[in-house]
C-alpha positions in Angstrom: 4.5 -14.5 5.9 4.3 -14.5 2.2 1.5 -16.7 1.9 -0.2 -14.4 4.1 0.3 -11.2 2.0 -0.7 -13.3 -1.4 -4.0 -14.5 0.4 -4.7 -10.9 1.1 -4.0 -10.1 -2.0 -6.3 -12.4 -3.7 -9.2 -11.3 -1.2 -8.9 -7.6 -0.7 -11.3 -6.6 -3.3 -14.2 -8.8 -1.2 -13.2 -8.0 1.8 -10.7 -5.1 1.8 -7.4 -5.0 2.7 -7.3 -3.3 6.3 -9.8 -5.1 7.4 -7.9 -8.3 6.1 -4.7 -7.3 7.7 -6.5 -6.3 11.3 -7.8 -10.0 11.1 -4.7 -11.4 10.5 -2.7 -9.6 12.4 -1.0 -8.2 9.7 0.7 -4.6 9.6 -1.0 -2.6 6.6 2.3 -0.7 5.8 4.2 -4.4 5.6 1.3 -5.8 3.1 1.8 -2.5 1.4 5.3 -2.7 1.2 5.8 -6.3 0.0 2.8 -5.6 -2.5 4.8 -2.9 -4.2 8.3 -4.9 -4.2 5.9 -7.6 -5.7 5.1 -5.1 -8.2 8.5 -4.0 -9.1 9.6 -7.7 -9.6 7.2 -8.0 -12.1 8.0 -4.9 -13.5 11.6 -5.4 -14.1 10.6 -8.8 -15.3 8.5 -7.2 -17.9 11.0 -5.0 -19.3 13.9 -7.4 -19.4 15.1 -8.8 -23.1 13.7 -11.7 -24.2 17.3 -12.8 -24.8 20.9 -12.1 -22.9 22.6 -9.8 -25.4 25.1 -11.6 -27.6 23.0 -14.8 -27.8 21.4 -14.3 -30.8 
């Protein structure tokens, strides 16, 4: 299913996401859901040190 929410991802700005998600059989709140845990990986991955603590 992931490669499902990516590819709407990559094409809801041309075609928009609900439409996207009725085509592909996809619930809107489940794309919006694994979107915003996408997000939040990245997040934490953004504000994590660059190295463990004691290593340098």
């Amino acid at each position: 299913m992931t490669d499902v929410y990516r590819f709407i991802e990559a094409e809801k700005t041309t075609f928009g996401a609900a439409l996207l998600c009725q085509l592909l059989n996809v619930a809107r709140s489940s794309f919006y859901a694994w979107a915003e845990a996408a997000r939040r990986r990245r997040q934490q991955a953004d504000d994590a040190p660059l190295c463990p603590a004691g290593s340098a």
